[in-house]
N, C-alpha and C positions, 0 to 999 in steps of 0.2 A: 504494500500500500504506500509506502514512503516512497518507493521510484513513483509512482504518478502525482504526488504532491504539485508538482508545477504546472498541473491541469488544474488544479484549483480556482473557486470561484468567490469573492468577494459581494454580499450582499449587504448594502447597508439601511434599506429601511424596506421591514417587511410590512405586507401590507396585514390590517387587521384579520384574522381569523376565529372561528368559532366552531372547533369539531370538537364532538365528542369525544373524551377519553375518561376511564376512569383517575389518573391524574392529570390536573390540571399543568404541571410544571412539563407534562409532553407535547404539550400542546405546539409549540415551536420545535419541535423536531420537525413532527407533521408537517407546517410546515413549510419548514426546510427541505422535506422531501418532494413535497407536492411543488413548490415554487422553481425548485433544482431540477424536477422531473426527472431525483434515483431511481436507481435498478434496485439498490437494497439500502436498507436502514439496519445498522447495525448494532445490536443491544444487550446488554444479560440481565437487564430489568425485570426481571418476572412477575414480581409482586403488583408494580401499576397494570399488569394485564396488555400491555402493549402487543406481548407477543402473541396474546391469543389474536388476535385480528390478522395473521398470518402477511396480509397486505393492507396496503394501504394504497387507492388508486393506481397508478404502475408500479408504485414500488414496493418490494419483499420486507418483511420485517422476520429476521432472522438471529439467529446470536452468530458469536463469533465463530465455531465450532461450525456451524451450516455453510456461513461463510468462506468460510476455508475450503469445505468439501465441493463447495460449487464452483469456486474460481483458481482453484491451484490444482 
């Protein structure tokens, strides 16, 4: 993940959002994802329940261990 760093993208004002999550502090992942238009959202949060939502409009909500197995 560190060799593609310099594809990186710089966002500085997102626009207001209101999806539901069981935590309120994921709300800005979302998103981050949704605005970024990722392939995957990568997390080991389990307890706010993110991961049950499997996805999130195009993009995967996985942990790291999926992650890995999907792209290496």
């Amino acid at each position: 993940m560190l060799n593609h760093m310099h594809r990186t993208t710089v966002i500085k004002n997102m626009p207001p959002v209101d999806y539901e999550v069981d935590d309120p502090n994921d709300v800005w992942l979302l998103a981050l994802a949704d605005k970024t238009q990722a392939h995957y959202l990568v997390t080991g949060d389990k307890r706010a329940g993110i991961l049950s939502r499997v996805s999130f409009g195009k993009t995967q909500l996985v942990t790291a261990s999926v992650f890995c197995d999907k792209v290496l």
